[in-house]
Each structure stands twice: as C-alpha cells, then as structure tokens.
TIDOBA-808903 format. One record per residue (C-alpha): x, y, z; residue in one letter. Coordinates in pm, whole numbers. Example, Ala and Ser with C-alpha at 12.3 -4.5 7.8 and 13.67 -1.06 7.14 Angstrom:
residues 2
+--------+--------+--------+------+
:     px :     py :     pz : type :
+--------+--------+--------+------+
:   1230 :   -450 :    780 :    A :
:   1367 :   -106 :    714 :    S :
+--------+--------+--------+------+
//
This chain:
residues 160
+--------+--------+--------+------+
:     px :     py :     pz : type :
+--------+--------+--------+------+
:   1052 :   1570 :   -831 :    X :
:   1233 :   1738 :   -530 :    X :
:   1271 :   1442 :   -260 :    X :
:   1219 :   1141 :   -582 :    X :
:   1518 :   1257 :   -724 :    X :
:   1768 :   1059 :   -496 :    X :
:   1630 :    701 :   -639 :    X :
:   1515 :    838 :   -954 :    X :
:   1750 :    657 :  -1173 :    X :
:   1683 :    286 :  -1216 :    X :
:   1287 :    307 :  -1016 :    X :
:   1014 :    208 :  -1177 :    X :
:    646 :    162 :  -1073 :    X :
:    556 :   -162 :  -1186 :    X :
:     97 :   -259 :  -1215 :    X :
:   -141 :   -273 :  -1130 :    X :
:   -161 :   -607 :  -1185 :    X :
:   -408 :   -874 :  -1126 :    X :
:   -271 :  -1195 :   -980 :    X :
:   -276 :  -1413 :  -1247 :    X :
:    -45 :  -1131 :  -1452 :    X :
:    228 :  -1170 :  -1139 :    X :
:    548 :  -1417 :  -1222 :    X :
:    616 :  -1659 :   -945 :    X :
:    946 :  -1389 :   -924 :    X :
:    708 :  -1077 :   -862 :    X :
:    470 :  -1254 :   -622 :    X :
:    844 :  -1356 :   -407 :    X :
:    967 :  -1030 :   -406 :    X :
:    597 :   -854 :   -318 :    X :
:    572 :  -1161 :     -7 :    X :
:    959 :  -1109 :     50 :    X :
:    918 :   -715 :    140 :    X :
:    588 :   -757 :    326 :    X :
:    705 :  -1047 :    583 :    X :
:   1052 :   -828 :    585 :    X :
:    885 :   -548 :    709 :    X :
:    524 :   -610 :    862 :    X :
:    670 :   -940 :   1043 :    X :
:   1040 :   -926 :   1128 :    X :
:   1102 :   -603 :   1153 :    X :
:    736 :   -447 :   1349 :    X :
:    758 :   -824 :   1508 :    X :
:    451 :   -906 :   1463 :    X :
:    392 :  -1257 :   1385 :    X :
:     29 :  -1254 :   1144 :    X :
:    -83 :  -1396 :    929 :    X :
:     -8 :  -1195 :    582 :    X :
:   -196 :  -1425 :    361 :    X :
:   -544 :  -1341 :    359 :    X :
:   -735 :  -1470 :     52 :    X :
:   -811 :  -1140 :    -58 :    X :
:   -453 :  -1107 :   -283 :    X :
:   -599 :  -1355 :   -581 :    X :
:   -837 :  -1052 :   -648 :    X :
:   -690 :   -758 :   -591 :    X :
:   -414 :   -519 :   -759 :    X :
:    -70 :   -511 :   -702 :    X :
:     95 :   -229 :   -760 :    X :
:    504 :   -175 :   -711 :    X :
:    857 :     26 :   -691 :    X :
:   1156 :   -164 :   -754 :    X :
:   1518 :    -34 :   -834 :    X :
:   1869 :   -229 :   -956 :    X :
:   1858 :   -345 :   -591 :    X :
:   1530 :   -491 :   -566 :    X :
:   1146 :   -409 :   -414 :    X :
:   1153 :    -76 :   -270 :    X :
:    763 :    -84 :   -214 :    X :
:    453 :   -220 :   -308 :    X :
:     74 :   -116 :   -217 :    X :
:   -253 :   -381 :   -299 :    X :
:   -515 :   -227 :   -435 :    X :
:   -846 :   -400 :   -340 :    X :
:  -1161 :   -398 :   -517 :    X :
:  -1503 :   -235 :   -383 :    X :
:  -1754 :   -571 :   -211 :    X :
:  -1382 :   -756 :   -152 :    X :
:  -1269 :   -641 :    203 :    X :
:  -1510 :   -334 :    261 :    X :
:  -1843 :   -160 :     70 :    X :
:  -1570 :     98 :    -92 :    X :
:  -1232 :     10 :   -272 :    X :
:   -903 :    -26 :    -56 :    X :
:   -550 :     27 :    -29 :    X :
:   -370 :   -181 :    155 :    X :
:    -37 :   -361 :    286 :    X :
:    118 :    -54 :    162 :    X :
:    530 :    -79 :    268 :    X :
:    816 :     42 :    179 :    X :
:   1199 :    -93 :    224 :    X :
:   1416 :     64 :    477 :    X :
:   1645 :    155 :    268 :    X :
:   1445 :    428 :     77 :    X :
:   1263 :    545 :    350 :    X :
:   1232 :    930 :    397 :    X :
:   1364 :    919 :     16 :    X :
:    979 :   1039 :   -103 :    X :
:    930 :    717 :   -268 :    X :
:    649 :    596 :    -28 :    X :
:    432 :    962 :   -130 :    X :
:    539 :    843 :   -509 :    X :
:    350 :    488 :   -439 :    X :
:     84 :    617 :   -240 :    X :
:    -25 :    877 :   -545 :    X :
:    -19 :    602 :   -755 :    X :
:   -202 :    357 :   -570 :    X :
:   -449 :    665 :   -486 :    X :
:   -472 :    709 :   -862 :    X :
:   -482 :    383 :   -989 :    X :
:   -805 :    305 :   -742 :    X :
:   -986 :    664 :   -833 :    X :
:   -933 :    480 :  -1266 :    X :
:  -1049 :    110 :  -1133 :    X :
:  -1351 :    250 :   -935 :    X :
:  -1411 :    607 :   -990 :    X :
:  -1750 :    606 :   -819 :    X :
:  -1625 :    458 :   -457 :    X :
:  -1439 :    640 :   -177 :    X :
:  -1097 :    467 :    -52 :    X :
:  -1085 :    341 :    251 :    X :
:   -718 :    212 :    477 :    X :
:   -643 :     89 :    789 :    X :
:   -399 :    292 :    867 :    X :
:   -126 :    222 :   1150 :    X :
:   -182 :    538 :   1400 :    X :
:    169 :    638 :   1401 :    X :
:     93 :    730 :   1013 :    X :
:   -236 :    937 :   1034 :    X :
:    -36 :   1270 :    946 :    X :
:    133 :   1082 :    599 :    X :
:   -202 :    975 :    514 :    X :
:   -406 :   1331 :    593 :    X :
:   -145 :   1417 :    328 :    X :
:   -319 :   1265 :    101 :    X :
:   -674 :   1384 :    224 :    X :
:   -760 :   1092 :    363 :    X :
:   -968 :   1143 :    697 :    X :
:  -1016 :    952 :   1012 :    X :
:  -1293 :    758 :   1136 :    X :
:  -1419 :    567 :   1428 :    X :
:  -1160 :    528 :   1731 :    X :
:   -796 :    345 :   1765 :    X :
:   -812 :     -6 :   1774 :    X :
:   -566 :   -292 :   1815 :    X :
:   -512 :   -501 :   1504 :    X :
:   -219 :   -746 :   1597 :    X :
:   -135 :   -545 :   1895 :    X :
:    -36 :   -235 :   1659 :    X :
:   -258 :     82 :   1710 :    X :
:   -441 :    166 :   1389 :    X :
:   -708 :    364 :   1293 :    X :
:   -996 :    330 :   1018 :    X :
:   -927 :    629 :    749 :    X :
:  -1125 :    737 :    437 :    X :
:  -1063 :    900 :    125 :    X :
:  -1386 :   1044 :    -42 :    X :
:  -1458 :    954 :   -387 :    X :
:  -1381 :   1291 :   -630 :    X :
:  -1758 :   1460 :   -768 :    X :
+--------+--------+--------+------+
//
C-alpha cells in the first residue's frame, strides 16, 4: 500500500453510483468538494453543473473527516464517442497522501467493467499530464484554455 497507508484507517471508496442511488447527503458532500476546490480554491468561477451528472457514475473516498475525493465516471455517446472520467479532485488535506492514484485506479477500473469495449478519454489540466501518463493515458491535440486553465485532451486506449 506504501504511500495509502497514512489514511488507510477509516477510507473507504464509496460507487459507482448512478444518481438516483446518491442521498441528498452524498450529492452535498460530492458538490461541496468540487466548488471547494475547482471554484474557490483554482478561482475559477464556472459553472460545475452541467447536465451530464444525472447520467453518469459517481465514484468516491471519504474518511471520519469527510470527502477526500471523488471522480464521475461518464458513459460512452454522453460527453464524447468513448467513456470519460471526469471532475476528478481530491481534498487538500490528503494530497500527496497517494489517495488521488487510489481513486484514479478505481475510476480507471470501474470504466474498463461499465464499457470494456471503449477507450477513456479526460480533459486533463496541463499541469497534471505526468500523473495521468502514470496511468497510460496519452495526449492528444494541443493545449487549450477551458475557463482560463491550460488543459489538454488525453486518452486511455481500451485493453485488447
């Protein structure tokens, strides 16, 4: 577990779940830590709520002191041709802690169950390519400015 082992005790992954299986409780906390961290603190005012959460996948990490990250899992034809992963975040508090790799294996896994025949595809923020080439994800196209934070389309091909 090396780097997992700090926050062991008390995390749990939590989904995927549709929607309609979130309590008004889960869908607070998962809204709570996105607007914490993609809006106040990368201060970027956007707007989070998109249409596309009512049919994805949620999928989260929570310990004895709440959310420590989440990941949406989106579904191939809802947002792009392949399946997604998206507004994947993680509290301060456990960064560097090996949690976000933890969620990001699961939310890799979880898509490659849902929709084994479709490649992943993120938009990933650029200052993250190297976490994500972890994961074998590759880059396409050129940078571009979504909200006025660099980010760059990135692609995970489907296993044979």
């Amino acid at each position: 577990m090396g780097l997992l082992q700090k926050y062991e005790i008390g995390t749990r992954m939590t989904g995927p779940l549709p929607f309609d299986a979130l309590s008004l409780s889960d869908l607070y906390r998962i809204l709570n830590l996105r607007a914490e961290v993609f809006v106040v603190e990368q201060d970027c005012p956007y707007q989070d709520l998109d249409g596309k959460d009512q049919s994805s996948l949620h999928l989260w990490m929570e310990d004895e002191a709440g959310m420590t990250g989440y990941a949406r899992l989106l579904p191939p034809g809802l947002a792009y041709p392949e399946a997604g992963i998206g507004r994947v975040v993680t509290a301060m508090r456990v960064r560097r802690s090996g949690l976000g790799k933890e969620l990001m294996r699961a939310a890799i896994s979880e898509c490659q169950k849902q929709w084994p025949d479709h490649d992943i595809v993120i938009m990933a923020q650029s200052y993250l390519l190297a976490f994500y080439q972890g994961f074998g994800f590759v880059e396409e196209r050129a940078e571009f400015l979504e909200d006025g934070i660099p980010h760059r389309w990135m692609r995970l091909t489907r296993r044979s």
